[in-house]
C-alpha positions in Angstrom: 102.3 126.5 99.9 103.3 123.7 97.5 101.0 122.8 95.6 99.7 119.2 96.2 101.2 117.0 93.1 98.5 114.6 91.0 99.9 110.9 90.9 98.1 108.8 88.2 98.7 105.2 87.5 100.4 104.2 83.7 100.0 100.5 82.8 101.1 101.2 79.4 102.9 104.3 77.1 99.5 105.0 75.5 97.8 105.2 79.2 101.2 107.5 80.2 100.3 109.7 77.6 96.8 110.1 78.4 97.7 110.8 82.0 99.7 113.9 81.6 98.1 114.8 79.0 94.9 115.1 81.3 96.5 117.0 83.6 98.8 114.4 86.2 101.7 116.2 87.2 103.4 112.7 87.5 102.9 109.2 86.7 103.9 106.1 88.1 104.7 102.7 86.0 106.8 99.6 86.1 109.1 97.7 83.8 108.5 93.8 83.0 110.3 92.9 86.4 110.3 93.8 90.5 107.1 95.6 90.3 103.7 94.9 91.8 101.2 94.3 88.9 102.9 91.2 86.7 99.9 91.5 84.2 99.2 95.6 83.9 101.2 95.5 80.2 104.9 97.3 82.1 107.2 99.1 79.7 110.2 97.4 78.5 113.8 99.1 79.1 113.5 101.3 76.3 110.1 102.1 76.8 111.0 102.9 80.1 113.5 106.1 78.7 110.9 106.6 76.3 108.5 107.3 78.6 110.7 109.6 81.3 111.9 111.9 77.8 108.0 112.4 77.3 107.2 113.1 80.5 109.9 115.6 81.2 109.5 117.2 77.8 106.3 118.5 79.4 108.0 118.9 82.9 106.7 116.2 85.0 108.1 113.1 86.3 108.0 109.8 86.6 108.0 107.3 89.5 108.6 103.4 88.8 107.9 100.5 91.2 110.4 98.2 92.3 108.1 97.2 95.1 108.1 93.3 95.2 108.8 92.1 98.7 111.4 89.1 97.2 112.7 86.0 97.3 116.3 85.1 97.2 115.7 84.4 93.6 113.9 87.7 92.8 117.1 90.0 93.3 118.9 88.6 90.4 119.9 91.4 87.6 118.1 93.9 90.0 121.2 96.1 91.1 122.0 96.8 87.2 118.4 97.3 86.8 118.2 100.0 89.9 121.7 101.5 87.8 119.6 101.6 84.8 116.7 103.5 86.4 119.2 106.5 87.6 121.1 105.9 84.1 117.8 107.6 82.0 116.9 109.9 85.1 114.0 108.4 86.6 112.4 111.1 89.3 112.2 108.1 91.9 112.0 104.7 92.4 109.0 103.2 94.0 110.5 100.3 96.8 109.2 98.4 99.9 111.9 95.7 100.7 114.5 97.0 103.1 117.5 95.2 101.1 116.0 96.8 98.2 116.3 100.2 99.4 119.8 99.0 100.9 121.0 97.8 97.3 119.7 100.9 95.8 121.6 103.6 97.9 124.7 101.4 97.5 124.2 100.9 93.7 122.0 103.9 92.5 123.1 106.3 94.9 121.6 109.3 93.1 118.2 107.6 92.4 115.6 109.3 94.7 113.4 106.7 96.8 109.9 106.8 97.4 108.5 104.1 100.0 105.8 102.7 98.9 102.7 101.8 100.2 103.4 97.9 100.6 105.3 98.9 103.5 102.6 99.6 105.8 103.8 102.6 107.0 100.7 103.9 109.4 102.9 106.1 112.6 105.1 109.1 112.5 108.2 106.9 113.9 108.2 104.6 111.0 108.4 107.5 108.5 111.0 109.5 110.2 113.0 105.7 110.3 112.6 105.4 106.4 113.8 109.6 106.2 116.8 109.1 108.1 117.9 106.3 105.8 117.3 108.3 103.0 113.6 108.4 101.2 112.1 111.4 100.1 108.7 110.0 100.6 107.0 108.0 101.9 103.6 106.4 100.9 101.2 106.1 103.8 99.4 103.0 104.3 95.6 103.2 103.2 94.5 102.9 106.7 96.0 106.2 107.8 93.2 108.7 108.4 93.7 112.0 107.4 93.9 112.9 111.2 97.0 110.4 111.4 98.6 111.8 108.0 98.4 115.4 109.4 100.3 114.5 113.0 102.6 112.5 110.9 103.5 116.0 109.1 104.2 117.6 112.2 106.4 115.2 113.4 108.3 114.7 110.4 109.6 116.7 107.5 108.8 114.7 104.6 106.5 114.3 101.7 104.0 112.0 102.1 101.6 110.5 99.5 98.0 109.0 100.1 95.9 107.1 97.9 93.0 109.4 97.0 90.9 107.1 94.7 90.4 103.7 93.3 90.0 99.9 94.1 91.1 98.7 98.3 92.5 96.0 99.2 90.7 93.8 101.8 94.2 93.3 103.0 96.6 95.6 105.5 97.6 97.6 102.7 98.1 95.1 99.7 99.4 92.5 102.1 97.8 89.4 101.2 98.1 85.6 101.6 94.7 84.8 99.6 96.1 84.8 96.3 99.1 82.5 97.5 96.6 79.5 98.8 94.1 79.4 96.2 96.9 78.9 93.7 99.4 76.2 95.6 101.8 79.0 95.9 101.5 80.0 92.1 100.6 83.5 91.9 101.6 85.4 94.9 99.9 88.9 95.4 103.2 90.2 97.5 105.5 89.7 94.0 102.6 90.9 91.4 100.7 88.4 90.6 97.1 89.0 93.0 94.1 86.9 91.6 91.8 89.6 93.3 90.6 86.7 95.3 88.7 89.3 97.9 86.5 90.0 94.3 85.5 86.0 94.6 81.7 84.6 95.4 81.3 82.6 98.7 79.6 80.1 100.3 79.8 78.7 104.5 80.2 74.8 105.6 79.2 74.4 109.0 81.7 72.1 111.1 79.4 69.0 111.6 78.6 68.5 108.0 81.9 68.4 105.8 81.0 68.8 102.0 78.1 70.4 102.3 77.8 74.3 101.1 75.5 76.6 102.2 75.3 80.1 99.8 75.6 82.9 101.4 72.6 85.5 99.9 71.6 88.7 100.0 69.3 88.8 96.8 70.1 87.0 93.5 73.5 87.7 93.1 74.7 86.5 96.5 77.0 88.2 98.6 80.9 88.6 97.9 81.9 88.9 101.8 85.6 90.5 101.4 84.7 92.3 98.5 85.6 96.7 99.0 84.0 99.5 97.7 86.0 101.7 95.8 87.7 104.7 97.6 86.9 108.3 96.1 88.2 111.3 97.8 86.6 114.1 95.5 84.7 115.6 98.5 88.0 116.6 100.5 90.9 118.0 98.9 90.5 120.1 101.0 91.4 118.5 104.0 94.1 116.4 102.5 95.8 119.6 100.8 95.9 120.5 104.7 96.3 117.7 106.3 100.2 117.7 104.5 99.4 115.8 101.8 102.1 116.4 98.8 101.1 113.9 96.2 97.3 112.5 96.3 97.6 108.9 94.0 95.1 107.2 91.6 95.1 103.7 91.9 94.4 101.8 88.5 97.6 100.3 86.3 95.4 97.9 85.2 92.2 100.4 84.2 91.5 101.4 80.8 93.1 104.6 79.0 89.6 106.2 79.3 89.1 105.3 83.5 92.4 107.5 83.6 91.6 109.7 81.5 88.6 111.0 83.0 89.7 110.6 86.5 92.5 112.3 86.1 90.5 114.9 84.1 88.1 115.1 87.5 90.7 115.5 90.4 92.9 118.1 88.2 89.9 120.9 88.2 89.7 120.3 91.9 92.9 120.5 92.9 93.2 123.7 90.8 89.8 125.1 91.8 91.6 124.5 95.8 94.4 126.8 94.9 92.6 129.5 93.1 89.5 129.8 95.0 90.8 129.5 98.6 88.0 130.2 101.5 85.4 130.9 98.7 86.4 127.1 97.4 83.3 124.2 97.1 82.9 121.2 95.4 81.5 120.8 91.9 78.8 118.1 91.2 80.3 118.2 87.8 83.1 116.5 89.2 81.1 113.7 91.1 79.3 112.9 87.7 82.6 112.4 86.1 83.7 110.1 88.4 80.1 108.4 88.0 81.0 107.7 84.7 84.1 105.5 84.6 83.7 101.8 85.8 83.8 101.6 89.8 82.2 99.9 92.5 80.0 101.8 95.0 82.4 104.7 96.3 83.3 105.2 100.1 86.3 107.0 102.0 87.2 104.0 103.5 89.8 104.8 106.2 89.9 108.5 106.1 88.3 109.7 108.6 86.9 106.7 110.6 87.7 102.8 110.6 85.1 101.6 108.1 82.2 99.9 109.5 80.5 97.2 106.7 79.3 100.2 104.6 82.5 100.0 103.1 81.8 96.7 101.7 80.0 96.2 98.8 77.9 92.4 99.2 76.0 93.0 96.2 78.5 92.0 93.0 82.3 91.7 92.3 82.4 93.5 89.3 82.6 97.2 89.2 79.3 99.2 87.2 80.6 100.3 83.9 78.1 103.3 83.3 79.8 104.6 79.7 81.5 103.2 76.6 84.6 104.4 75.6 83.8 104.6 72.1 86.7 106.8 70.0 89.7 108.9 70.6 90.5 111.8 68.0 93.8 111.7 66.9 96.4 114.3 66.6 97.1 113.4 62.7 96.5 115.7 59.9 93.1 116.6 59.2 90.8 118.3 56.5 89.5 121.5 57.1 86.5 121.3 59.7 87.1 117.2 60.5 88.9 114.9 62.7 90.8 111.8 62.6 89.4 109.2 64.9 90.5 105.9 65.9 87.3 103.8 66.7 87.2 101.6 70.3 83.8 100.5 70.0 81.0 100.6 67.4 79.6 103.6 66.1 77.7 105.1 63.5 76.7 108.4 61.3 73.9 110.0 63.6 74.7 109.1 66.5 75.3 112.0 69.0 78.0 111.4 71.4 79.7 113.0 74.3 83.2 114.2 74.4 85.9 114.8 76.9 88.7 116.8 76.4 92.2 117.1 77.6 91.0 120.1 79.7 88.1 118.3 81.3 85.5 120.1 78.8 82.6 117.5 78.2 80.0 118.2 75.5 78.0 116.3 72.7 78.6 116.3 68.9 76.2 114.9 66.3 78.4 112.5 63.6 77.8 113.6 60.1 79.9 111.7 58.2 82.6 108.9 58.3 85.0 108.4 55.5 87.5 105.2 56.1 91.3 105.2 55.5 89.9 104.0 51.6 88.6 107.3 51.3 85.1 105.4 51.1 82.0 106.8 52.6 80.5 104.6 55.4 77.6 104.6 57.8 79.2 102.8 60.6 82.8 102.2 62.3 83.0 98.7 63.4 86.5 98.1 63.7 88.3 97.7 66.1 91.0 100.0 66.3 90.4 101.6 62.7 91.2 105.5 62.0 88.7 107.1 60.4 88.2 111.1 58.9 84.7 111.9 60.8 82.7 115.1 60.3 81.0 116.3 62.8 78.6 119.2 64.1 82.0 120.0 65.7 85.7 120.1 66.2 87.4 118.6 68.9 90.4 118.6 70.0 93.4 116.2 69.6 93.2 113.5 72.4 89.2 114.1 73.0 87.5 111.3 74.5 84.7 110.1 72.8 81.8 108.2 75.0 78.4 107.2 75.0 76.0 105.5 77.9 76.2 102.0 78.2 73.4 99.6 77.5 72.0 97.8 80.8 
């Protein structure tokens, strides 16, 4: 059996590097243009070959989104782009417009296509359409249950990918006019530009009486009526490994290096626990606390195995819990004997005990015993943002360790 790849989401080079470094087999990123998520940082050209040389010097791919549903005006400079993308050996090319897959055969015929998920593709005869024309994959559309995924892999020879955690869209699979009204046609969700509207607080106005608002209330904090719970699929490789899944995809180009980082860092020791352990497999409740520990909304398997009833809503707040502070990430540089080089993300100070993840999803503590600034000065705290210091600790950790600590409510 082939072994079910791990998709994780790279806003930026520094998230990239984080991702396969934690264990993704591949990530998937976009350049400045033609891709879904106008304000998640995108790699310029050259970062672009940048990042595939990285990620193939470890042997894992890359996957960039050209899936804007355009305008007339959006497919300007985009057939030398798609010839740029097969130029540096991109491993496929995310696209949901049919004259963008069109141009991209004709143009890039040796650039492998994936169909994304912005094409709603929910039935077996849609995916067998898009594999006769060409794609290697297809993304299924959120609201495929496993159940549908699996008779979809009978029918059709093809690698499918499903979203396995992360934010929903209130929409039919990202397709969403909310964004478009609230902004006079400024920011359109369908060409990257989503306000999150869904995320928004509010109120009703009965017919009769124009003008007047009514709030709608739960408790204090009101009720946010389109607002989704994050999907987590944690409990069930299992049944997607089976169910013919090839690639399971973490949402989140816009989520912090530490989000990825430890998500990643979760769904790898499953997968590989799946594989090794076979009938004797079980889930971990290490693995649920992890993903307890990045920011997230109430989690829920939305479609997956039922249409979700309002318990996969969340009324309560918009804003997702943020349970831990990313607080420092140890550096790779040269070190003294028994130290590491630290570059600070939030405040912290000597004798403060603080937990670590590593690239290998080990988590511990380690006592801080001493900070020394790039002055060679002795200090008591790092408040800087961004500074590198040499820190001594009650142990050594390895390069790319995560530091953390619980959050203040």
């Amino acid at each position: 059996m082939k072994k079910m790849e791990l998709l994780a989401p790279a806003g930026t080079m520094e998230k990239m590097k984080m991702a396969l470094l934690y264990g993704a087999d591949a990530v998937y990123l976009a350049g400045k243009v033609f891709g879904l998520r106008a304000y998640g940082g995108n790699f310029s050209m050259e970062e672009l070959k940048e990042a595939v040389s990285y990620a193939h010097s470890m042997g894992k791919k890359v996957y960039v989104t050209v899936n804007i549903i355009p305008r007339n005006e959006d497919l300007e400079g985009l057939d030398d782009y798609l010839k740029y993308l097969e130029s540096i050996h991109v491993d496929a090319a995310l696209i949901s417009d049919l004259g963008v897959f069109s141009l991209c055969r004709e143009v890039a015929p040796n650039l492998p296509i994936h169909v994304s998920t912005q094409a709603s593709s929910a039935n077996w005869c849609t995916v067998k359409v898009w594999k006769d024309m060409g794609a290697e994959r297809v993304v299924l559309a959120r609201e495929v249950s496993v159940k549908e995924m699996a008779d979809i892999r009978k029918k059709v020879d093809i690698d499918l990918e499903v979203f396995g955690h992360g934010a929903m869209c209130i929409s039919w699979s990202g397709r969403c006019l909310l964004s478009n009204f609230f902004t006079n046609g400024k920011r359109q969700s369908n060409r990257g530009e989503c306000i999150q509207a869904c995320r928004f607080r509010y109120a009703v106005m009965e017919e009769s009486r124009p003008g007047q608002y009514w709030p709608v209330e739960e408790d204090e904090h009101g009720t946010y009526v389109f607002n989704s719970k994050d999907l987590c699929m944690i409990d069930h490789i299992p049944e997607l490994i089976e169910g013919g899944a090839a690639s399971l995809k973490i949402e989140g180009r816009m989520k912090s290096v530490y989000y990825v980082a430890a998500v990643v860092a979760a769904y790898r020791k499953a997968i590989d626990a799946y594989y090794a352990e076979g009938g004797a497999y079980k889930v971990r409740p290490e693995w649920r606390e992890e993903l307890g520990k990045v920011s997230h909304r109430p989690y829920t398997t939305a479609f997956a195995f039922q249409n979700p009833d309002h318990s996969a809503q969340e009324y309560v707040k918009s804003q997702p819990e943020q349970p831990y502070d990313f607080v420092g990430l140890i550096l790779p540089a040269h070190k003294e004997e028994g130290t590491n080089l630290v570059q600070q993300r939030n405040h912290f100070r000597v004798g403060e005990i603080l937990e670590y993840l590593t690239p290998k999803g080990e988590v511990g503590l380690v006592k801080i015993m001493k900070l020394v600034n790039g002055e060679g000065e002795e200090v008591d705290k790092a408040p800087h943002p961004l500074e590198e210091l040499t820190m001594t600790g009650d142990a050594v950790l390895p390069a790319y360790s995560i530091l953390r600590r619980r959050a203040k409510k």
